[in-house]
C-alpha positions as CSV (number, residue, x, y, z in Angstrom):
1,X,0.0,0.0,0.0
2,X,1.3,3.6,-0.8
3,X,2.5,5.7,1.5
4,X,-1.3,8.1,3.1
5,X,-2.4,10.9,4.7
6,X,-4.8,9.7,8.1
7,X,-7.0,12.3,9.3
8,X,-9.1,11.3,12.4
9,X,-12.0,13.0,13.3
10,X,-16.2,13.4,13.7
11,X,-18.3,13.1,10.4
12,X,-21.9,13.8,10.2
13,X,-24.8,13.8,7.6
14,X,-25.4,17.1,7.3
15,X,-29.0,18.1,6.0
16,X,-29.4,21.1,4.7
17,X,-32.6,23.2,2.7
18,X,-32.2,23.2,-0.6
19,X,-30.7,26.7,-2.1
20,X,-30.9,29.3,0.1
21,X,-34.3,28.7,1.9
22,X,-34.4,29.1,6.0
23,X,-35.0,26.1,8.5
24,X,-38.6,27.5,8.6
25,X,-39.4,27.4,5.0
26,X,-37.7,23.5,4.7
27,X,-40.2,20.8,3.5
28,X,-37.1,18.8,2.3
29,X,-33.5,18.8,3.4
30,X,-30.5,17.7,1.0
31,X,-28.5,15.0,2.6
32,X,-24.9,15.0,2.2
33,X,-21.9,13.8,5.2
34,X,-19.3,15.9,6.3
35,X,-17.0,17.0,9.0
36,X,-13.3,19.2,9.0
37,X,-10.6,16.3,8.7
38,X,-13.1,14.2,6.4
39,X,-13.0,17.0,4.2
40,X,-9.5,17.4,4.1
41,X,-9.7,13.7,2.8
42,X,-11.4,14.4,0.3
43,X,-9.3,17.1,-0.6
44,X,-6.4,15.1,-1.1
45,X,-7.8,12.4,-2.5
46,X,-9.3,14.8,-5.4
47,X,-5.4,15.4,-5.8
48,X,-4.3,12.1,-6.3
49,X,-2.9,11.6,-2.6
50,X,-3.8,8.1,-1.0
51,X,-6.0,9.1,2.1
52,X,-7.4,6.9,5.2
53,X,-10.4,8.7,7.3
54,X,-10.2,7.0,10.8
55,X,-13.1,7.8,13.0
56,X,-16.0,5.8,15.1
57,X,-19.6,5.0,13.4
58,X,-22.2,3.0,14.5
59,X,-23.3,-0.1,12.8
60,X,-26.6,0.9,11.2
61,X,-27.6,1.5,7.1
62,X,-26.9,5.4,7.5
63,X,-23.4,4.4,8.6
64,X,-23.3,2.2,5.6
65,X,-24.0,5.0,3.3
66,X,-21.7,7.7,4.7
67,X,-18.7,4.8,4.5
68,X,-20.4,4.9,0.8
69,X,-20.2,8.6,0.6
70,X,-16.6,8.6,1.6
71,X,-15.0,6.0,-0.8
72,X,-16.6,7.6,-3.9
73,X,-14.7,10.7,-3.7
74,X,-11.7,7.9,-3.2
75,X,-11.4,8.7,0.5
76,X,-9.4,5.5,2.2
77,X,-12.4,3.8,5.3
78,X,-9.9,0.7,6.2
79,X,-9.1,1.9,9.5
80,X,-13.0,3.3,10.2
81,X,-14.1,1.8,13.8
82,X,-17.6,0.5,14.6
83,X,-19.7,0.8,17.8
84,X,-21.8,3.2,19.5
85,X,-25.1,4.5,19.2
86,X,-25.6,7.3,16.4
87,X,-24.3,9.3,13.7
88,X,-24.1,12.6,14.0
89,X,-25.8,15.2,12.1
90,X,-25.5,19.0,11.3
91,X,-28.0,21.5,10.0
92,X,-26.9,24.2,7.6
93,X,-29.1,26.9,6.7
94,X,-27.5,28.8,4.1
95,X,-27.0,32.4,4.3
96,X,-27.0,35.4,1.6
97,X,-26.2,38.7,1.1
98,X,-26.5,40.3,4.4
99,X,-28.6,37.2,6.4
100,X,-25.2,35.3,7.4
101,X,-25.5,31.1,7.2
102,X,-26.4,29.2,10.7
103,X,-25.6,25.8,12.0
104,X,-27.4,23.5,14.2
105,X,-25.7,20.8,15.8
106,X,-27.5,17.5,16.8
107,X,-24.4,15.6,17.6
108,X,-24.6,14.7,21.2
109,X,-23.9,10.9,22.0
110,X,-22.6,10.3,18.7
111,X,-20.4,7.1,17.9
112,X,-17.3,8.9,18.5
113,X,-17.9,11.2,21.5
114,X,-18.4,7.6,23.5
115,X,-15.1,6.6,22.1
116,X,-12.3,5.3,24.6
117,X,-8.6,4.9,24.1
118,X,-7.6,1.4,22.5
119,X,-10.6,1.6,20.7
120,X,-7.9,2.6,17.6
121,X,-5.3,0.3,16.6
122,X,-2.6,3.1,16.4
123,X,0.2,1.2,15.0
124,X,-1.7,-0.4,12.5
125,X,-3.2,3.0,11.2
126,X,0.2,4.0,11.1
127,X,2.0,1.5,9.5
128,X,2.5,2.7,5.9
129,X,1.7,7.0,6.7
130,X,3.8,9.6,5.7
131,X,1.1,12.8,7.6
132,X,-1.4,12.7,10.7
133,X,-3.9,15.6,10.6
134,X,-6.8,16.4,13.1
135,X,-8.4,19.6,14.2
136,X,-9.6,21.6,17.4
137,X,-13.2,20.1,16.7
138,X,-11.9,17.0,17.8
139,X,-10.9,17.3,21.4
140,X,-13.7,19.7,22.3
141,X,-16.5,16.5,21.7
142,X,-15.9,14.5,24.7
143,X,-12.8,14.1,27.1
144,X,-12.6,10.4,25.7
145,X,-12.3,11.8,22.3
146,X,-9.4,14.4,23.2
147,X,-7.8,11.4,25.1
148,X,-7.9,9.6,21.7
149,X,-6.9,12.3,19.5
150,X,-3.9,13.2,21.9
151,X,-2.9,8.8,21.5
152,X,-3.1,9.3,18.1
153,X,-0.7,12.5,18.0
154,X,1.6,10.5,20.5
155,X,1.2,7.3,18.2
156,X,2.2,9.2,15.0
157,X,5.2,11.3,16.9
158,X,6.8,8.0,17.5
159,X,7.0,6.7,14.1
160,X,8.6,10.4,13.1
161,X,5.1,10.7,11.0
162,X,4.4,14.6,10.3
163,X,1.6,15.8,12.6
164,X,-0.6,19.1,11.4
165,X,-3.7,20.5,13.2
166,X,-6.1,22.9,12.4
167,X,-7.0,25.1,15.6
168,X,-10.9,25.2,14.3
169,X,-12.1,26.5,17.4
170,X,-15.6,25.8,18.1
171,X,-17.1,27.6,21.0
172,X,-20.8,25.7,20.8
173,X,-18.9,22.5,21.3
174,X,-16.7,23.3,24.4
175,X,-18.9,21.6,27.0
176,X,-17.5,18.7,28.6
177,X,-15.6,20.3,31.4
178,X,-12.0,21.4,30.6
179,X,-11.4,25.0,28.5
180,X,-9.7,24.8,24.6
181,X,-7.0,26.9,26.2
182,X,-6.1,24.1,29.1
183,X,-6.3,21.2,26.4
184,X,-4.9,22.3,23.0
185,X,-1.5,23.4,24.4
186,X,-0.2,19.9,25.0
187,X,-1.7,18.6,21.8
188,X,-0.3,21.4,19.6
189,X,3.0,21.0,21.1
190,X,3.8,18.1,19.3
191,X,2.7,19.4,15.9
192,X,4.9,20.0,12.7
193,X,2.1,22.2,11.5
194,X,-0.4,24.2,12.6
195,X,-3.5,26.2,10.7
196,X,-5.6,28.8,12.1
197,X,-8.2,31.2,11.0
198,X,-8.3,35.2,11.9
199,X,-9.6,34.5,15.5
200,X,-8.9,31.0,16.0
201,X,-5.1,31.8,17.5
202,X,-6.9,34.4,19.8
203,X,-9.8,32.1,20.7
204,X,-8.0,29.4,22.2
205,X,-4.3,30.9,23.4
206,X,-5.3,34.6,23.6
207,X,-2.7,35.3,20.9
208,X,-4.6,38.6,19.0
209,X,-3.5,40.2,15.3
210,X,-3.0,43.7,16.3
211,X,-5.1,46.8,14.5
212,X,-7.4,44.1,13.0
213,X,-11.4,43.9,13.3
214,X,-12.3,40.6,12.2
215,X,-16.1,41.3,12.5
216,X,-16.2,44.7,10.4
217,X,-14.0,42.3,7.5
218,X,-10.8,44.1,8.3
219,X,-7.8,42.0,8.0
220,X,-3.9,43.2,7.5
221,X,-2.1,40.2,6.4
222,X,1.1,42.0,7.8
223,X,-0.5,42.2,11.0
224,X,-0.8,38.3,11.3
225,X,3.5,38.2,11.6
226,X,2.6,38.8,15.5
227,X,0.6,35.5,15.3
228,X,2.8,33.4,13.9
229,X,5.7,34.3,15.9
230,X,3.4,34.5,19.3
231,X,2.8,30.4,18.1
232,X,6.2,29.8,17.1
233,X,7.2,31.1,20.6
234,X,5.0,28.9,22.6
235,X,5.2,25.7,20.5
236,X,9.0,26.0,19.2
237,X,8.7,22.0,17.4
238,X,6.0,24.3,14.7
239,X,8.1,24.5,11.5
240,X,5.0,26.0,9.1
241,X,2.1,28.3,10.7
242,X,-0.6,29.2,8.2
243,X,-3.6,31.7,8.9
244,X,-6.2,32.0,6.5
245,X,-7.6,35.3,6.2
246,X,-11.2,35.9,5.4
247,X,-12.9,39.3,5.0
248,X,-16.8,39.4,5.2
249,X,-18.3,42.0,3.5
250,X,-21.6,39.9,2.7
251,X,-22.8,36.7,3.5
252,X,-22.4,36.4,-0.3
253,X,-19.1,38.4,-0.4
254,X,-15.9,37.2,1.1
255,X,-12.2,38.2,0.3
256,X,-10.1,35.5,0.6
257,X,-6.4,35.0,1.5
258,X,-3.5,33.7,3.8
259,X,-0.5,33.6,5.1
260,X,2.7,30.8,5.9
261,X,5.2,31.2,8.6
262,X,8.8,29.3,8.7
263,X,9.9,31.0,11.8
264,X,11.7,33.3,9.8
265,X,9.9,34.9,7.3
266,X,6.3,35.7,6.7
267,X,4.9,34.6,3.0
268,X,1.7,36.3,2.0
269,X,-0.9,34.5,-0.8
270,X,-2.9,36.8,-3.3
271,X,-6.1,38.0,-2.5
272,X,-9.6,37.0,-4.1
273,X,-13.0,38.7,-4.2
274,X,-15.0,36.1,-4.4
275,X,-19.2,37.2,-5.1
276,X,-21.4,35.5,-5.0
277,X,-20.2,32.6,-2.7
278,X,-22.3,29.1,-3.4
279,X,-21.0,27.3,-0.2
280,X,-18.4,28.3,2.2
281,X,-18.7,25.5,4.6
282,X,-15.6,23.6,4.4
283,X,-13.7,26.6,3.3
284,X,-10.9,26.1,5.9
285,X,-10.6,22.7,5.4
286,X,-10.2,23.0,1.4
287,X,-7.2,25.0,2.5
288,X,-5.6,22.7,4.5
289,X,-6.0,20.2,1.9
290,X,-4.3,22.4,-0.9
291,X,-1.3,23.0,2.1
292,X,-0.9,19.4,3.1
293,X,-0.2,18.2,-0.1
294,X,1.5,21.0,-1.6
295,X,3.9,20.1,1.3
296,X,4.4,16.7,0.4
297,X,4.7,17.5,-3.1
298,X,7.8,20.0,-2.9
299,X,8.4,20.8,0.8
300,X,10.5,23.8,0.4
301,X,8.3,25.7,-2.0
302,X,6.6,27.8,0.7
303,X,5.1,30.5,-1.6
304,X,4.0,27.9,-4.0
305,X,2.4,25.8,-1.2
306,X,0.7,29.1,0.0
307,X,-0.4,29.7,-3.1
308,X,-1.9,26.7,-3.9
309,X,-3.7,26.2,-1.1
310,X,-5.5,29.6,-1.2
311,X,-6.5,28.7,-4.7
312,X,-7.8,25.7,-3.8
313,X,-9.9,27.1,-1.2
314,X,-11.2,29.9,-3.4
315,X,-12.3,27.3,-5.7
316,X,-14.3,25.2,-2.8
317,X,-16.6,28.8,-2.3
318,X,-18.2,27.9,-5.9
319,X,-19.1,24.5,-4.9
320,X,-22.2,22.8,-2.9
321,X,-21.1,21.3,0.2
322,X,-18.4,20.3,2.2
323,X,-16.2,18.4,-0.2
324,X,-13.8,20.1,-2.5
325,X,-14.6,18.7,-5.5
326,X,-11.5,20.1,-7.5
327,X,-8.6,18.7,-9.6
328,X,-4.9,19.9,-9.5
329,X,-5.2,21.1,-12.9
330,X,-7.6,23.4,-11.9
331,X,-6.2,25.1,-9.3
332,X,-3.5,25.6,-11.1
333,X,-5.3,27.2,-14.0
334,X,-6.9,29.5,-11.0
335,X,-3.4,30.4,-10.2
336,X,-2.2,30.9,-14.2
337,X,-5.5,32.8,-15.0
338,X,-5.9,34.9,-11.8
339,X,-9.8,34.2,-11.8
340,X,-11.4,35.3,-15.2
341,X,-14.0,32.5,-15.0
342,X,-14.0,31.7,-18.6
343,X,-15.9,28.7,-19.9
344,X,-13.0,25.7,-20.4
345,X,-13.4,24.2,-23.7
């Protein structure tokens, strides 16, 4: 078996209205599955990189179908455990212009928020991996899940596997006893790479951009040096920070960019105005899908890496849910052609 990226985390079916209609209009809901590290799995995998998705699903027909889902967009489900009661699930209502999009989670008792340690066989998952990556959603399910997640990030250190997170901070999903800012720290410090949004390195380590207003849409990439070299400072084994930067003029009108730390110099990506936005859910995660394997691909490329991965993500803002269904070639014809949106023929 080739060498994979494992990403371990929560996916749920996620039902939403169709189009833009509210919860209160719905007579239907669209059924799709989703959650952050499945969707950088998919992301990879649309790139050609092997993937495996490890998480914890019961043993019911709507598990079936979202092992289903997964291995036709050619994400890896070897490693998938099975037990507990429930899948979980997550409402999107979909916002526009200036009525912003809203979530409802029904995720409580899920599968893998009753998962233990030793439930995963570690050293198995691991046995052929080049990359662990898991997010901040992760640890703030259950305590049993951070125990799991932190295993996992031990496991992976020891085999000399690179280990990347996404911050994601999640404050609806904090409620099992202990603060982000007591549990993240120990987890983080063993990363090789770490992704953030605007707030998330303020959220959970109180690290803040200077002369930014994230909720009025101003961002200074220049201002998000501070950042990086706050997180360099506290977790010193980080070799690449990356913040994506997002500007919200509308709930239809984002700008779109980023930036990549190496504890020595700060690279900043081009920006897009992207209008009108289809789907922004799973925004973040299309990014760290375009960074992970732009890493693996040529390591020392930073700008390139940083490039790609904001075109990647600009592309997954024109497409309908989570997944980013995009090709290599494509982002790189984003990135040749700046964004003209002419017809390909």
């Amino acid at each position: 078996m080739s060498q994979y990226v494992v990403t371990f985390g929560e996916i749920m079916m996620r039902l939403n209205p169709p189009g833009n209609l509210r919860f209160t209009q719905a007579r239907t809901f669209e059924v799709t599955y989703a959650g952050g590290e499945a969707n950088v799995a998919a992301s990879l995998a649309q790139f050609g990189i092997p993937t495996q998705f490890v998480t914890r699903l019961p043993n019911n027909e709507l598990a079936d179908a979202c092992v289903a889902y997964l291995r036709s967009f050619g994400v890896g489900t070897d490693f998938i455990v099975r037990g507990g009661e429930r899948l979980g699930i997550y409402f999107l209502e979909n916002g526009a212009a200036q009525r912003g999009s809203k979530v409802v989670y029904d995720r409580a008792g899920s599968s893998i928020a009753t998962i233990e340690p030793g439930m995963v066989d570690w050293d198995r998952v691991f046995e052929n991996a080049r990359w662990f990556h898991w997010t901040g959603i992760t640890p703030a399910i259950s305590e049993g899940l951070a125990r799991v997640c932190l295993e996992g990030i031990q496991a992976a250190r020891a085999k000399g596997i690179t280990v990347s997170c996404d911050l994601n901070f999640r404050k609806k999903l904090w409620k099992w006893g202990k603060p982000a800012s007591e549990v993240m720290p120990e987890m983080v410090a063993l990363c090789d790479v770490a992704i953030g949004n605007e707030e998330d390195a303020e959220k959970v380590f109180g690290i803040k951009a200077p002369n930014v207003d994230v909720e009025r849409g101003k961002v200074d990439a220049s201002a998000y040096l501070y950042v990086a070299e706050e997180l360099k400072k506290k977790f010193p084994n980080l070799q690449r920070i990356a913040i994506t930067l997002r500007g919200s003029i509308s709930a239809s009108h984002n700008t779109w960019s980023g930036v990549l730390y190496d504890g020595q110099r700060l690279y900043t990506g081009a920006q897009y105005d992207i209008i009108p936005i289809v789907d922004r859910v799973g925004g973040g995660d299309s990014f760290a899908g375009g960074l992970i394997y732009s890493l693996i691909q040529n390591p020392e490329d930073l700008q390139r890496a940083l490039d790609f991965a904001i075109a990647a993500s600009c592309l997954k803002h024109s497409i309908w849910y989570d997944f980013n269904c995009v090709s290599v070639a494509e982002v790189e014809g984003l990135l040749k052609s700046g964004g003209s949106g002419r017809v390909q023929r």
